[in-house]
Backbone as a chain_set.jsonl record, in Angstrom:
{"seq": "XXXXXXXXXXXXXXXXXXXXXXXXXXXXXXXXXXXXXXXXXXXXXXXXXXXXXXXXXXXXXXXXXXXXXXXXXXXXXXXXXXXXXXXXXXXXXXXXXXXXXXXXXXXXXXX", "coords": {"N": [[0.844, -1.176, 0.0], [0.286, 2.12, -0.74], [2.677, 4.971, 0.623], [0.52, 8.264, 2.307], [1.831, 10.523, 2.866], [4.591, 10.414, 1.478], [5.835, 12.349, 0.681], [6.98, 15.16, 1.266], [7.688, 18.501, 2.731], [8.956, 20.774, 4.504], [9.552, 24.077, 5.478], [11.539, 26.755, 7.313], [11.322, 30.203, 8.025], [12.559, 33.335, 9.458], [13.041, 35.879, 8.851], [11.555, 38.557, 8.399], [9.795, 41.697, 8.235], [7.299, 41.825, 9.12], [4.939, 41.468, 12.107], [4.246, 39.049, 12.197], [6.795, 37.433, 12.388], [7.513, 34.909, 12.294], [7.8, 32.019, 10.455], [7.049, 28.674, 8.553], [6.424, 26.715, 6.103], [4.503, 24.417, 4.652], [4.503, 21.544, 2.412], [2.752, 19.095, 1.524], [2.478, 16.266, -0.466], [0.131, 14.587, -2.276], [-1.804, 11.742, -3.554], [-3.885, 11.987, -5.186], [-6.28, 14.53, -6.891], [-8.797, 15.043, -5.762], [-8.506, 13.975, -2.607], [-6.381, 15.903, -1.909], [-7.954, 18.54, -1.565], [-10.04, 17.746, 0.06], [-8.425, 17.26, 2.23], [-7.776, 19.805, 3.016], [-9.887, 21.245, 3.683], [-10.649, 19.979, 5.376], [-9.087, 20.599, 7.477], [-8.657, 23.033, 7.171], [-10.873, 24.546, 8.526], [-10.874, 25.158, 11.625], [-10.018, 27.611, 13.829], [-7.275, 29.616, 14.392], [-6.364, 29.344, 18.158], [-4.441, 31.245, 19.253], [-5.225, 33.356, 17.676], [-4.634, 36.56, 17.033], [-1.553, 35.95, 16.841], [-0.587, 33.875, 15.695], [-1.082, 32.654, 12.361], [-2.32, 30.703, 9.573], [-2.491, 29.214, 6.604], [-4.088, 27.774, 3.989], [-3.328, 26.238, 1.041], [-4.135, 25.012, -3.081], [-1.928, 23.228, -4.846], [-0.312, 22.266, -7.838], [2.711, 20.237, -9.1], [5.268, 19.632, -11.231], [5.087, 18.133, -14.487], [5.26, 16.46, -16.283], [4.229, 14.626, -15.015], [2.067, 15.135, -12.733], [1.696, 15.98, -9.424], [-0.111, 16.711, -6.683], [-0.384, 18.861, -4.275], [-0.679, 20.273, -0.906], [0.097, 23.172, 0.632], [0.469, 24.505, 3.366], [1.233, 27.568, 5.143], [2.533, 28.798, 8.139], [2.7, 31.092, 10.536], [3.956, 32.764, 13.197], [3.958, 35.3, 16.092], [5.853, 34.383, 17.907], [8.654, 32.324, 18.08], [8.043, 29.641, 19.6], [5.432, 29.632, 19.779], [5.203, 28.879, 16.756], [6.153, 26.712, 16.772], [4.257, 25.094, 18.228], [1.98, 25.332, 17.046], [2.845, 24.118, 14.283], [3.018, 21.908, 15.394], [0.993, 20.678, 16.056], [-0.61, 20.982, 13.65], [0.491, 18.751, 12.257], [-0.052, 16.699, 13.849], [-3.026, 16.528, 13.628], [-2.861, 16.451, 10.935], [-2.567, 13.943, 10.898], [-4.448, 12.052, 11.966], [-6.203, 12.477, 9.973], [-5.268, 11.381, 7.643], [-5.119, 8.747, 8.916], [-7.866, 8.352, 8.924], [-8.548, 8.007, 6.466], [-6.906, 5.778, 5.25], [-8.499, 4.241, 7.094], [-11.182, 4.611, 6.784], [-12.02, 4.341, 3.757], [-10.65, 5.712, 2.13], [-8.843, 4.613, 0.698], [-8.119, 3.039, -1.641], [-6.98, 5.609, -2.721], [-4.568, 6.081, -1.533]], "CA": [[0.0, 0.0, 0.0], [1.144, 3.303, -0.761], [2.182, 5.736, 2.016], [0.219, 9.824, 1.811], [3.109, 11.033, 2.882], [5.646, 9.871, 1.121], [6.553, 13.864, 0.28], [6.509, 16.742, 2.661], [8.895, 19.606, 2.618], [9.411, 22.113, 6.058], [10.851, 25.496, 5.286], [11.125, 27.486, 8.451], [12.192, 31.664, 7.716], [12.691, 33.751, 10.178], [13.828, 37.339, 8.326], [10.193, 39.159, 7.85], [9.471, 42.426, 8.518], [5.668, 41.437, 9.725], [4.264, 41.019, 13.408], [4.905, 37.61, 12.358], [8.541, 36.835, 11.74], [8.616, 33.435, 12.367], [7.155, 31.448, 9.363], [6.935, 27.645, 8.428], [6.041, 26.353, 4.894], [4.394, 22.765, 4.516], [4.109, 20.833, 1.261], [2.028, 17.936, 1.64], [1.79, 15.342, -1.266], [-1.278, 13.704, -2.355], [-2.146, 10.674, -4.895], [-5.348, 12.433, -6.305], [-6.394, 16.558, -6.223], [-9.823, 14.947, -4.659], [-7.758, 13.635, -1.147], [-5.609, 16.56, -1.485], [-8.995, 19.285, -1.683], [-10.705, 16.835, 1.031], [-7.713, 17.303, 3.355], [-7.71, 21.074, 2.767], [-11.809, 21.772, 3.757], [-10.743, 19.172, 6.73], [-8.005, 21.311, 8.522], [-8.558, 24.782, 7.2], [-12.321, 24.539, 9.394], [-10.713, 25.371, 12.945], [-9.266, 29.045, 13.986], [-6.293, 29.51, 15.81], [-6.525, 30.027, 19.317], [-4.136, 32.175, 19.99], [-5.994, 34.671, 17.285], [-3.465, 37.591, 16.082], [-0.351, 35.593, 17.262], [-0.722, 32.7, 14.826], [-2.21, 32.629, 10.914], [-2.491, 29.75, 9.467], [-3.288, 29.775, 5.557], [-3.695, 26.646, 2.84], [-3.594, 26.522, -1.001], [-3.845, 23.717, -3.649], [-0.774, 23.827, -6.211], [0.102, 21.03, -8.84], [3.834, 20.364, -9.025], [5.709, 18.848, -12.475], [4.977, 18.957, -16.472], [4.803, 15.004, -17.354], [3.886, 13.88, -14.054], [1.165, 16.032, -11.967], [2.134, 15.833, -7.81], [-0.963, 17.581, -6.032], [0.187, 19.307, -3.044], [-1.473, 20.978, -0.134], [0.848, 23.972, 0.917], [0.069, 25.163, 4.761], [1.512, 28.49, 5.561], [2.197, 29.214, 9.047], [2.856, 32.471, 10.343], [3.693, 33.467, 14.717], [4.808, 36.299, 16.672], [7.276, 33.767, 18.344], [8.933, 30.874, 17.993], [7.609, 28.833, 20.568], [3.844, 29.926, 19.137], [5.042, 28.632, 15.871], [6.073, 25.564, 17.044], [3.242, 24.673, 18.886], [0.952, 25.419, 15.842], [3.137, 23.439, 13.687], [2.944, 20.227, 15.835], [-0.299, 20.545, 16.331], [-1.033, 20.751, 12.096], [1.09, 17.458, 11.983], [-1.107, 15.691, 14.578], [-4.396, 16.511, 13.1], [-2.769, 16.053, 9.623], [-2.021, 12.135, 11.107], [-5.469, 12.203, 11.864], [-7.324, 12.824, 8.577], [-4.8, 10.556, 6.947], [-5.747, 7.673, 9.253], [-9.333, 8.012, 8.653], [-8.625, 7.793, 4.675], [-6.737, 4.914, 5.56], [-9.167, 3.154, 7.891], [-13.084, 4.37, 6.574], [-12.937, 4.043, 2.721], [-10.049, 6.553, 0.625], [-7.662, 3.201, 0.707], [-7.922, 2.861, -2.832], [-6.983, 6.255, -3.512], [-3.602, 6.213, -0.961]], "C": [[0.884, 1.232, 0.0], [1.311, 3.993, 0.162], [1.78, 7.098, 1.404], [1.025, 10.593, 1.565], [4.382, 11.087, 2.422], [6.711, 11.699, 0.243], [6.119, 14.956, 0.994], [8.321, 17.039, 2.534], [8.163, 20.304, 3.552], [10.469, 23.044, 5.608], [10.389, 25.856, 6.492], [11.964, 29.113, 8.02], [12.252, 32.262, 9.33], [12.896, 35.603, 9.826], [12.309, 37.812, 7.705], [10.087, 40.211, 8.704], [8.054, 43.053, 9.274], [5.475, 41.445, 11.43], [4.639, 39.95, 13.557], [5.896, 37.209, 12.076], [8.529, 35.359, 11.824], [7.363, 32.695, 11.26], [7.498, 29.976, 8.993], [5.783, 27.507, 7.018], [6.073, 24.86, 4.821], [3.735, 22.367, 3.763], [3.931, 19.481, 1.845], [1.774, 16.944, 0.196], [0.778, 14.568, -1.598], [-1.432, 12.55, -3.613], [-3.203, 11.358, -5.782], [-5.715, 14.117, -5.54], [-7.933, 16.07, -5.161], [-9.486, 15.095, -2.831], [-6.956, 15.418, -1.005], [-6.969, 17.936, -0.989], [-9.8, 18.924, -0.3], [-9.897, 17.532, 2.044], [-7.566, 19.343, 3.499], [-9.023, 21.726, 3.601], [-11.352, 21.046, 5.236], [-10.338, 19.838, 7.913], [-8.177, 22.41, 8.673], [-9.611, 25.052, 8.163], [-11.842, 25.363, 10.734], [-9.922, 26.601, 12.594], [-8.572, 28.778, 14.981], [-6.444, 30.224, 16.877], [-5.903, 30.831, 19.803], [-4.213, 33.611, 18.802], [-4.914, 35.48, 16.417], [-2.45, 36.954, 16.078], [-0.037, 34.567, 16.056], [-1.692, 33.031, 13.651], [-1.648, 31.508, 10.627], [-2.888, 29.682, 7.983], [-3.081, 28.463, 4.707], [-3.995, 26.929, 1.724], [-3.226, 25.368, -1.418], [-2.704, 24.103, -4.729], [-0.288, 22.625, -6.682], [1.968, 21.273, -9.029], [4.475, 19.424, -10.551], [4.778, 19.211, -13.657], [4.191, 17.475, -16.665], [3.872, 14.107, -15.76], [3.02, 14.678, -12.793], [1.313, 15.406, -10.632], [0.563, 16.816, -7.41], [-0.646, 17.598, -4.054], [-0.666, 20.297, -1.999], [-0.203, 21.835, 0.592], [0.495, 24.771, 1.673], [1.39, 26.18, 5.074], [1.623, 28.962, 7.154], [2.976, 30.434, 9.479], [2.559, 32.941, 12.475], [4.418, 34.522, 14.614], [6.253, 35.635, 17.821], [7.447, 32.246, 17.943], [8.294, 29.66, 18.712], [5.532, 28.59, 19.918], [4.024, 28.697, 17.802], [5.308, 27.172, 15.518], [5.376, 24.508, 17.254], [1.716, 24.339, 17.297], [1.554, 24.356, 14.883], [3.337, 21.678, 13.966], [2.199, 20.193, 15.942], [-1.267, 20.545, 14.724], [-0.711, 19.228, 12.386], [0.014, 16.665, 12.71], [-2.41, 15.792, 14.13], [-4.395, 16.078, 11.523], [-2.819, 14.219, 9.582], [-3.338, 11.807, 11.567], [-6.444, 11.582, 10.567], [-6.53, 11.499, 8.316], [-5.152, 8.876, 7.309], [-6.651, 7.256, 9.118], [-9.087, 7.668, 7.042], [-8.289, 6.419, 5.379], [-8.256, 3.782, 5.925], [-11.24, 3.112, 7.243], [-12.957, 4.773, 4.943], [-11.907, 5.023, 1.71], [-8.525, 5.61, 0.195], [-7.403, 3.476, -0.813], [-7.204, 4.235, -3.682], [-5.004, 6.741, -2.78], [-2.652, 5.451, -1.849]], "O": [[1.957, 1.347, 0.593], [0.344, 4.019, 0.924], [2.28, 7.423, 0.327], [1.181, 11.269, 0.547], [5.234, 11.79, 2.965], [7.743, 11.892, -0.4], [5.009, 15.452, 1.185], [9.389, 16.445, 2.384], [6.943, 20.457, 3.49], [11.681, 22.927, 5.426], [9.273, 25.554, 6.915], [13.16, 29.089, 7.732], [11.969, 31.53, 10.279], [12.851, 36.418, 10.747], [11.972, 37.418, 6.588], [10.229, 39.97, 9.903], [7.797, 44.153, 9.763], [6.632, 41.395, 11.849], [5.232, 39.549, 14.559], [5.827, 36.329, 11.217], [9.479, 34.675, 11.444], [6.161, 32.922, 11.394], [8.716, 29.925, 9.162], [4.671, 28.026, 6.93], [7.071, 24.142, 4.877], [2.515, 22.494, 3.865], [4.769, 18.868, 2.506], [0.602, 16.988, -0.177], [0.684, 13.612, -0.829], [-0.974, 12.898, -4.701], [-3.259, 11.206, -7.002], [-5.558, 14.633, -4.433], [-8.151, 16.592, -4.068], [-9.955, 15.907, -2.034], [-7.07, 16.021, 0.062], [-6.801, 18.282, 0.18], [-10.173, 19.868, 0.398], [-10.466, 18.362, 2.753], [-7.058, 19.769, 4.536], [-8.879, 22.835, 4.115], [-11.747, 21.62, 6.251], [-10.88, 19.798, 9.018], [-8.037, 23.021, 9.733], [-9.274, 26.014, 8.853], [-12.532, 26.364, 10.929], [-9.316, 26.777, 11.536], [-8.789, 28.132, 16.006], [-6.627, 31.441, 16.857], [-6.377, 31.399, 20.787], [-3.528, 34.626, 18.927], [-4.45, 35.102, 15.341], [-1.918, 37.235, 15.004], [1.074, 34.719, 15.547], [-2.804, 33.537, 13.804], [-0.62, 31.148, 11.201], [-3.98, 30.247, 7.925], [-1.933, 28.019, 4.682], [-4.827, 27.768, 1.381], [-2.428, 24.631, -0.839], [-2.674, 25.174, -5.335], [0.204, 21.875, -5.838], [2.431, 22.412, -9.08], [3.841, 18.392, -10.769], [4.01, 20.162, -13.799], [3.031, 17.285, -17.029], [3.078, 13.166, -15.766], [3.672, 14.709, -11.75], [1.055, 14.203, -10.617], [0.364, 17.739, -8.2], [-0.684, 16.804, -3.114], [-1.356, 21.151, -2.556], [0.58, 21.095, 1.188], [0.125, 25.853, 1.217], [2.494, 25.662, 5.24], [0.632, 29.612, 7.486], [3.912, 30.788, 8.762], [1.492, 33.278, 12.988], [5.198, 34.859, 13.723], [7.222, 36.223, 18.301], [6.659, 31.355, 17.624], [8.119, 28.655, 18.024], [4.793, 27.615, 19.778], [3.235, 27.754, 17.736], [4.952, 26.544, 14.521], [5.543, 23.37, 16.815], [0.96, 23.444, 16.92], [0.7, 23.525, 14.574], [3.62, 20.711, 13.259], [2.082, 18.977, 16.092], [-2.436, 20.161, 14.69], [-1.637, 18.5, 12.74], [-0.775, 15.993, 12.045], [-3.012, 14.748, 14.382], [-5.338, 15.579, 10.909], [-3.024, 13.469, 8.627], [-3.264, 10.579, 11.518], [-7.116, 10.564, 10.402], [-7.062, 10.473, 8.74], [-5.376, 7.991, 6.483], [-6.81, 6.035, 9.101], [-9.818, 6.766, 6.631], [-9.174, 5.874, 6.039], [-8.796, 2.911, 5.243], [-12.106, 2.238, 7.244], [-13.811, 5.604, 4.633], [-12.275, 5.144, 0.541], [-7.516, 5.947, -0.424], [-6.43, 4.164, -1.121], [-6.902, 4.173, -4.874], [-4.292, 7.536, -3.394], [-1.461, 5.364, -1.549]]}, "num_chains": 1, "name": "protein.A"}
């Protein structure tokens, strides 16, 4: 069986002139734009709790010419490090989440 994950990229910046300096960029791979669109509507739903301190932003973007990758590309965005941390382990665990339910109630065929 295939794994979802089998591609994820973590940029972390730090050099922004914003409220938010500290920034984290996460490419997510998908087998089909359906799963990847699915997982997008799944996560984006909840607001961050700590409000101004944390943004949080997703977009769908196709990657390659001969070979189409569909990627889910989460944006995160604190006023500290520690904020941005927290937000970013806390994507991952809800991202391990969704992916289990594909897994376990019915998007098998599409992993």
């Amino acid at each position: 069986r295939n794994e979802i994950h089998n591609y994820l990229v973590t940029t972390m910046t730090t050099n922004s002139l914003s409220d938010r300096q500290y920034k984290c960029e996460i490419d997510i791979a998908f087998p089909s734009e359906t799963l990847c669109k699915y997982t997008k509507d799944i996560l984006s739903v909840d607001k961050e709790i700590s409000g101004e301190k944390v943004a949080k932003t997703f977009s769908l973007i196709s990657i390659g010419d001969d070979k189409i990758i569909n990627v889910l590309r989460v944006n995160i965005e604190a006023t500290e490090a520690k904020l941005l941390r927290v937000a970013a382990s806390s994507f991952y665990d809800m991202l391990m989440v969704v992916v289990k339910c594909y897994q376990e109630f019915g998007a098998e065929d599409q992993l």
